[in-house]
VOGU-3710 file (C-alpha; in Angstrom, 3 decimals, decimal comma):
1> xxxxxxxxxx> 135,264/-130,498/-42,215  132,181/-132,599/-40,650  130,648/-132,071/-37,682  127,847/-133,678/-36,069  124,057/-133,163/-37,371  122,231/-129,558/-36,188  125,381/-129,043/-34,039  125,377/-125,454/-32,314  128,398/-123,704/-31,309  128,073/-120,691/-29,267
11> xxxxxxxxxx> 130,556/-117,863/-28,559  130,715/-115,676/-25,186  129,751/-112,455/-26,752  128,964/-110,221/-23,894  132,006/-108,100/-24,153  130,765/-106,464/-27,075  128,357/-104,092/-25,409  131,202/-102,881/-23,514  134,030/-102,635/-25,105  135,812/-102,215/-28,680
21> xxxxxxxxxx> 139,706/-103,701/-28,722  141,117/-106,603/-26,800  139,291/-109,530/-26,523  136,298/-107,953/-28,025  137,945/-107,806/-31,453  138,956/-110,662/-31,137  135,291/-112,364/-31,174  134,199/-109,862/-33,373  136,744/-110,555/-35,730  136,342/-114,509/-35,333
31> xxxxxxxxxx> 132,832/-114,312/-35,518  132,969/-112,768/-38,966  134,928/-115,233/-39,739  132,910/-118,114/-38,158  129,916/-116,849/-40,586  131,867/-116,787/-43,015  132,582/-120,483/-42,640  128,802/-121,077/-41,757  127,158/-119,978/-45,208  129,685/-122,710/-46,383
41> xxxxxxxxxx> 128,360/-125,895/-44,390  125,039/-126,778/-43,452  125,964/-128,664/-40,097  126,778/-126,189/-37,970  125,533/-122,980/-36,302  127,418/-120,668/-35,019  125,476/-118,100/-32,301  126,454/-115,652/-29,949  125,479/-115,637/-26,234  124,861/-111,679/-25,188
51> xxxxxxxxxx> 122,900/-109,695/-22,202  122,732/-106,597/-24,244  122,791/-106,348/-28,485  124,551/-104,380/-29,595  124,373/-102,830/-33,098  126,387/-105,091/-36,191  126,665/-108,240/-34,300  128,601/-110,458/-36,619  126,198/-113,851/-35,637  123,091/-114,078/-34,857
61> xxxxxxxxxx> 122,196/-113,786/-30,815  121,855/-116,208/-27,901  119,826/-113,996/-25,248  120,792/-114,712/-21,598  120,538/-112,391/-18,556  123,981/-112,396/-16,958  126,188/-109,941/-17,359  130,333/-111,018/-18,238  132,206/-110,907/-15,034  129,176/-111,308/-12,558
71> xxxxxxxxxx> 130,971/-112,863/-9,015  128,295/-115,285/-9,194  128,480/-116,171/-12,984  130,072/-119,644/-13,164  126,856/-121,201/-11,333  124,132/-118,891/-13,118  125,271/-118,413/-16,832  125,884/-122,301/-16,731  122,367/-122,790/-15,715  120,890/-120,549/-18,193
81> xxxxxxxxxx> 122,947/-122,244/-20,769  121,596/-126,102/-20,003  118,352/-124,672/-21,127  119,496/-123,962/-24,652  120,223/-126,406/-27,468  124,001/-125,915/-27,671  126,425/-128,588/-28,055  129,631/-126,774/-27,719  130,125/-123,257/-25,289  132,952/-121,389/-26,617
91> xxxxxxxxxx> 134,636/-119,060/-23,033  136,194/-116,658/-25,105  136,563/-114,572/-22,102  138,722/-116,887/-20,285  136,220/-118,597/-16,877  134,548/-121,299/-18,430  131,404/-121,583/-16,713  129,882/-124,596/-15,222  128,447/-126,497/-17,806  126,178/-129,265/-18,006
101> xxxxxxxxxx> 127,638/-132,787/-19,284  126,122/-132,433/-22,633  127,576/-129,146/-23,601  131,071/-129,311/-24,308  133,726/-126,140/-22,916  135,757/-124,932/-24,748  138,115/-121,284/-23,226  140,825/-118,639/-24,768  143,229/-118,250/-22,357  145,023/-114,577/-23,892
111> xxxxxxxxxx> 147,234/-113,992/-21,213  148,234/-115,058/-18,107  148,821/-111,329/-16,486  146,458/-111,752/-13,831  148,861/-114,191/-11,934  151,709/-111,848/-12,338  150,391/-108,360/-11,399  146,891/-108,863/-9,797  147,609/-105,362/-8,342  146,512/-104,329/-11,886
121> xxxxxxxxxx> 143,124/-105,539/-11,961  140,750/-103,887/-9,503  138,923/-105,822/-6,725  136,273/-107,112/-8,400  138,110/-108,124/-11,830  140,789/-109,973/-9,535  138,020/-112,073/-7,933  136,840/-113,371/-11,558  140,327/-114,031/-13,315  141,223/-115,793/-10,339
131> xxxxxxxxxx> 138,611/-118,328/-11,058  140,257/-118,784/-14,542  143,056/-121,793/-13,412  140,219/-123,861/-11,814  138,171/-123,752/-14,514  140,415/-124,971/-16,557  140,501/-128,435/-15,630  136,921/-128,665/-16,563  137,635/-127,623/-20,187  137,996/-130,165/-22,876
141> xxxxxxxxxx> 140,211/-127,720/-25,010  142,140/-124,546/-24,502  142,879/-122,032/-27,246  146,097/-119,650/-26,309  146,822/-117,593/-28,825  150,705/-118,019/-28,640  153,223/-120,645/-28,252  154,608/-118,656/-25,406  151,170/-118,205/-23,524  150,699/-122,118/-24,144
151> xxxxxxxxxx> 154,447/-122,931/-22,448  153,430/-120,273/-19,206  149,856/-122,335/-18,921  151,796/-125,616/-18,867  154,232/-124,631/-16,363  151,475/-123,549/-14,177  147,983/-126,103/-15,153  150,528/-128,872/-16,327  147,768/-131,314/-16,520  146,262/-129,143/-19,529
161> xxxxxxxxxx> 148,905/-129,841/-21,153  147,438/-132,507/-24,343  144,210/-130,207/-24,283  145,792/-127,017/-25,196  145,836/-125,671/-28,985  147,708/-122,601/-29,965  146,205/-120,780/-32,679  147,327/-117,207/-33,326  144,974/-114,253/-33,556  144,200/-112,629/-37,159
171> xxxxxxxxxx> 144,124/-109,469/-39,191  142,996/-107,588/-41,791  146,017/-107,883/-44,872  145,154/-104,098/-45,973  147,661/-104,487/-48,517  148,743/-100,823/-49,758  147,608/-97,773/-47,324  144,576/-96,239/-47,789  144,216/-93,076/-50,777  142,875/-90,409/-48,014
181> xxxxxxxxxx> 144,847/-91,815/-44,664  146,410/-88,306/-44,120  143,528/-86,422/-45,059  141,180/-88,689/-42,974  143,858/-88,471/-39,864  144,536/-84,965/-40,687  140,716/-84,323/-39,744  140,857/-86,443/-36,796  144,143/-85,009/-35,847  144,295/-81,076/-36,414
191> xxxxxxxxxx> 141,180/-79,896/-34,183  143,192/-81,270/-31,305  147,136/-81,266/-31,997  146,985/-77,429/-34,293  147,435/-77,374/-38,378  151,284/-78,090/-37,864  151,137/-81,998/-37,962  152,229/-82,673/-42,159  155,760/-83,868/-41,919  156,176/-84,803/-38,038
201> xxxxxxxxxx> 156,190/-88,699/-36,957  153,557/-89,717/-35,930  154,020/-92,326/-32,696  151,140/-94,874/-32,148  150,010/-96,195/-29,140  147,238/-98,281/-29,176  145,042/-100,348/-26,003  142,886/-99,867/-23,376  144,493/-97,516/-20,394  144,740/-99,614/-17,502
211> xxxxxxxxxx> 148,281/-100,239/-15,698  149,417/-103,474/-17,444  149,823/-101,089/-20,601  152,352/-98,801/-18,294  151,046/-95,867/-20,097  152,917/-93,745/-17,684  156,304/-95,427/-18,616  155,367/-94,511/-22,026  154,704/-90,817/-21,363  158,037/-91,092/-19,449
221> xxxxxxxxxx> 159,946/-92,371/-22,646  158,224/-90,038/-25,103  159,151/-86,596/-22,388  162,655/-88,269/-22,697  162,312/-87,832/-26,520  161,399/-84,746/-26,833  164,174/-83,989/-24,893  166,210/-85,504/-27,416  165,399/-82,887/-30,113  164,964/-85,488/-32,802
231> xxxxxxxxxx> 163,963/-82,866/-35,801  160,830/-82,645/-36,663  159,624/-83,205/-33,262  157,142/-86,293/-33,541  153,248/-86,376/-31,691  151,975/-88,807/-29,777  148,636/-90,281/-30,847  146,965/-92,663/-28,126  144,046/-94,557/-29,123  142,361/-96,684/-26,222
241> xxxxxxxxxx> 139,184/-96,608/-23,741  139,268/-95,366/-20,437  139,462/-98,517/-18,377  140,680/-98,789/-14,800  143,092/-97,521/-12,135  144,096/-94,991/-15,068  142,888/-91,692/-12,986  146,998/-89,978/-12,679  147,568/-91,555/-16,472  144,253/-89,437/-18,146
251> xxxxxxxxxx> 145,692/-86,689/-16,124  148,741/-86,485/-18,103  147,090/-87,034/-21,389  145,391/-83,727/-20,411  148,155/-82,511/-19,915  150,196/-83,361/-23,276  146,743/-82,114/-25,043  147,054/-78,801/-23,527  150,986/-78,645/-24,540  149,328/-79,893/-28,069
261> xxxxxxxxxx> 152,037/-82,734/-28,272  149,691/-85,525/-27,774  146,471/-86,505/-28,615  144,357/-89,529/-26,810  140,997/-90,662/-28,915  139,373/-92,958/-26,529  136,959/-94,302/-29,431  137,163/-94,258/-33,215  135,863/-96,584/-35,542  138,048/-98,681/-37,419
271> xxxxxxxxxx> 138,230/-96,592/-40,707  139,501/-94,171/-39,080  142,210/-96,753/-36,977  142,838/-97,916/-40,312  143,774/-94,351/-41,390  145,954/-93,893/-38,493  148,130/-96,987/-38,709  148,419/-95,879/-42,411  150,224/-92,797/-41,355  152,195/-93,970/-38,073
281> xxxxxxxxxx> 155,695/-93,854/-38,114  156,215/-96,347/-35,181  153,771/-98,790/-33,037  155,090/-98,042/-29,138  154,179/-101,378/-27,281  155,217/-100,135/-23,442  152,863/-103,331/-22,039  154,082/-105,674/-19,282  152,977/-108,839/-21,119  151,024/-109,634/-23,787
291> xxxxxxxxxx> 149,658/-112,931/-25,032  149,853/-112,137/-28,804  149,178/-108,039/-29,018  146,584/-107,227/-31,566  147,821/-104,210/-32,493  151,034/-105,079/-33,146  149,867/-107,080/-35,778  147,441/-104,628/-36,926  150,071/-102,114/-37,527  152,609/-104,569/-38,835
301> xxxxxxxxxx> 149,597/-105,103/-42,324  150,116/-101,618/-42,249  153,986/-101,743/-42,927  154,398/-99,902/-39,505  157,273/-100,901/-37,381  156,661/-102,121/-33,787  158,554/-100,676/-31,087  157,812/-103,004/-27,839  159,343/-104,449/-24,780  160,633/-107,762/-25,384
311> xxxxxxxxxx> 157,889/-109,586/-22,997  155,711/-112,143/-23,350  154,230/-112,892/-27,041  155,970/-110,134/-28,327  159,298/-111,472/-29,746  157,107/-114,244/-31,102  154,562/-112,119/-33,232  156,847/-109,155/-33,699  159,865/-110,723/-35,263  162,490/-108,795/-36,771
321> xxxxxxxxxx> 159,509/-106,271/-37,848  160,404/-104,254/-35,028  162,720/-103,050/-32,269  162,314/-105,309/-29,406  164,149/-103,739/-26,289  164,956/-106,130/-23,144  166,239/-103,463/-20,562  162,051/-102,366/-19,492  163,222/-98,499/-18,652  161,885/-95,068/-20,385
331> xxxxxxxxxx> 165,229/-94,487/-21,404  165,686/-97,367/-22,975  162,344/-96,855/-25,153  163,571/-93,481/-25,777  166,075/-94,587/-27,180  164,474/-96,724/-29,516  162,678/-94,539/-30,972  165,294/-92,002/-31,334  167,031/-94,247/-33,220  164,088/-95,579/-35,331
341> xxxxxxxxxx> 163,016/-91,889/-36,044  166,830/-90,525/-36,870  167,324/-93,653/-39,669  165,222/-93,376/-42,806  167,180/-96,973/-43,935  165,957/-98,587/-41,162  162,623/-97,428/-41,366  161,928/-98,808/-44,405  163,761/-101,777/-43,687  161,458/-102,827/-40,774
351> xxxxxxxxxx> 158,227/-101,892/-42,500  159,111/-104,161/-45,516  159,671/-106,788/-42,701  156,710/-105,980/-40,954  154,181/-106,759/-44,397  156,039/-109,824/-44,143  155,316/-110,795/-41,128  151,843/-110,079/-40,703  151,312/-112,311/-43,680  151,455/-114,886/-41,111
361> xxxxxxxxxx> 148,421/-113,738/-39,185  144,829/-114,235/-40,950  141,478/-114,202/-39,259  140,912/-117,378/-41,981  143,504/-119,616/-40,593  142,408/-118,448/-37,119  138,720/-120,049/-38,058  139,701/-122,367/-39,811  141,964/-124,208/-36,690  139,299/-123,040/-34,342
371> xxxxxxxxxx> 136,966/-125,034/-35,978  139,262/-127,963/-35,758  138,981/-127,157/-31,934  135,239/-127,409/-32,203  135,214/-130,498/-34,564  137,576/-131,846/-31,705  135,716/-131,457/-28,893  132,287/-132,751/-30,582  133,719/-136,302/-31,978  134,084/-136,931/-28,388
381> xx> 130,995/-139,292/-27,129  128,345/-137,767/-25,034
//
C-alpha cells in the first residue's frame, strides 16, 4: 500500500484518559494495530491526538489542550490542529472538527442512537452528538462499522452515501480458554458472590451503565429467572463503568450484591475480562441498538453464546452464534436464557457457532481496510 511521502495520520485519542470499553477499545485496539502496520512501511506515521497521557498508549502522542466533547470543540481543536503537520485527522469519536483545507477528515460513525433516544444522553452529551450529522458533509470518508449502521446513515445523510466505508470492528482470536480462567475469576468472583460459585452459570453482561444498555430491563429478565428455578441457580456478573443517568440502576446492583446473586466490577483489566468470558455461560445483550457490539464479538472468540435483542448490528455480527429475540420484553429474555441454560445440546451447539463466527472479525482486516480509507482520502489533490 503507498501513500504519499512523510504523510501523518492522526487518531482522536482523547477518550482514553477516560474511559476503557466502547469506542475507547476500539482506538486502542486499532491503534495497535495501526503500529503494527507502521514498523512495516516507512511512509506513514501514525500519532495520536490526546489532552491527557495516559499510561500504554499504543502510538506515540499528538499534545493538544481540548478536552473530547468540549461545546466549543469543533472551532478550537480544528485550530490547534492547522498548526500541526498532519495530512489526514482521523474523528474516531464521531464530530469531525473543523479542519483546515489541507488536512483531510476522516469520522467513525458507531451508532446512530443519539437520533433515536436523545433522552439517553444527558444535556451536555446531546448538544455534541447533535453536531455529528452536520459534520458529516464536511468529511471526505465515513467509517461505520456495520452494513446496517451504513444503510440508517444513508437513509438519513443520503448525500454521504459514495463516501461511506463499512469496515467491521476486530478482536482478539483467543483460540482455546485460558489454563487458570476459573481460578483467576474464582478470585475475582468469591470475595463478593460467597465460595458457592463452581458449577452455577455464569451470565455476562458487559458495557458501560447508561440507559441505552437498559440495564434495568436486564435486572428485570434475570429476577424473572430466578423465578424460574432453573437448577443450579446461575449469577449475574456485570462488568461496565459507571456512566450516566444510571443512579436507580447502581442501586439495584447494590442490591443483588447484598442478596449475593450478582456481582458488578466497574473496572478490570483485560486478563481478567479475558478470564471471565472464558467461564461465561451466556453473553446477555439487553441494549437498544448497537452499531456492531464489541462484546458480543469478544465473547463469541471465547465460544460464548450471545443472548441479545434482535436490534440494530446485532443480527448482523451475532449470526446464528446466539439467541436473537425480537419481542424487546424481560420475559421474553427470560426466557431465553431459560432455555439456553436448561439445554446442554444447544449450548454447545451455539458456542461451536460462535468460534466460527468471530473468525470473521480481526483487528488486522480492520487496519488493513482502514488504511485503504486513509490511502483514499490522501490520493485526492490538495
Amino acid at each position: 500500500m503507498r501513500f504519499p511521502p512523510a504523510s501523518v495520520v492522526a487518531l482522536d485519542g482523547r477518550l482514553l484518559a477516560y474511559r476503557r470499553g466502547g469506542i475507547s477499545r476500539y482506538i486502542a485496539e486499532l491503534g495497535r494495530a495501526l503500529a503494527r502496520a507502521e514498523s512495516d512501511s516507512s511512509e506513514v506515521r501514525f500519532r495520536l491526538v490526546v489532552n491527557r497521557v495516559p499510561p500504554d498508549l499504543p502510538l506515540p502522542s499528538l499534545r493538544v489542550m481540548t478536552p473530547p466533547h468540549h461545546r466549543l470543540e469543533t472551532w478550537i481543536l480544528g485550530c490547534e490542529l492547522a498548526f500541526r503537520s498532519i495530512r489526514v485527522y482521523h474523528a474516531t469519536d464521531f464530530v469531525l472538527p473543523r479542519l483546515p483545507p489541507w488536512i483531510r477528515g476522516v469520522t467513525t460513525i458507531h451508532d446512530l442512537a443519539f437520533l433515536d433516544a436523545p433522552g439517553d444522553l444527558t444535556p451536555s452529551s446531546f448538544r455534541y452528538y447533535r453536531q455529528t450529522l452536520a459534520r458529516l458533509r464536511a468529511a471526505d470518508r465515513i467509517i461505520v462499522p456495520s452494513e446496517a449502521t451504513a444503510r440508517r446513515l444513508q437513509l438519513v445523510v443520503p448525500e454521504t452515501s459514495e463516501r461511506i466505508r463499512v469496515i467491521y470492528h476486530g478482536v482478539h482470536q483467543w483460540g482455546s480458554t485460558v489454563t487458570d480462567a476459573w481460578e483467576r475469576s474464582s478470585q475475582i468472583l468469591m470475595p463478593r458472590l460467597g465460595p458457592r460459585i463452581e458449577g452455577r452459570p455464569l451470565l455476562l453482561a458487559v458495557g458501560t451503565i447508561e440507559p441505552r444498555k437498559r440495564y434495568d430491563l436486564l435486572l428485570k429478565a434475570f429476577s424473572l429467572l430466578r423465578q424460574a428455578d432453573v437448577q443450579p441457580a446461575p449469577l449475574l456478573v456485570i462488568v461496565g463503568q459507571e456512566g450516566w443517568q444510571c443512579t436507580s440502576t447502581v442501586q439495584q446492583f447494590r442490591v443483588g450484591e447484598r442478596e449475593r446473586v450478582l456481582c458488578w466490577l466497574s473496572d478490570i483489566d483485560d486478563e481478567d475480562l479475558h478470564a471471565l468470558y472464558s467461564v461465561a455461560s451466556a453473553l446477555i445483550v439487553a441494549s437498544r441498538d448497537e452499531g456492531f457490539c464489541l462484546p458480543a464479538a469478544e465473547a463469541m472468540a471465547h465460544g460464548v453464546p450471545v443472548v441479545a435483542f434482535a436490534v440494530g448490528a446485532l443480527p448482523e455480527i451475532v449470526g446464528d452464534a446466539g439467541l436473537l429475540i425480537r419481542e424487546e420484553t424481560a420475559a421474553s429474555l427470560a426466557g431465553a436464557l431459560v432455555r439456553l441454560l436448561s439445554d446442554t445440546d444447544l449450548r454447545a451447539e451455539l458456542a461451536y457457532r460462535a468460534r466460527l463466527r468471530a473468525q470473521r472479525f480481526s483487528w488486522e482486516e480492520s487496519c488493513r481496510r482502514t488504511l485503504a480509507v486513509y490511502q483514499e482520502v490522501l490520493a485526492r489533490d490538495f
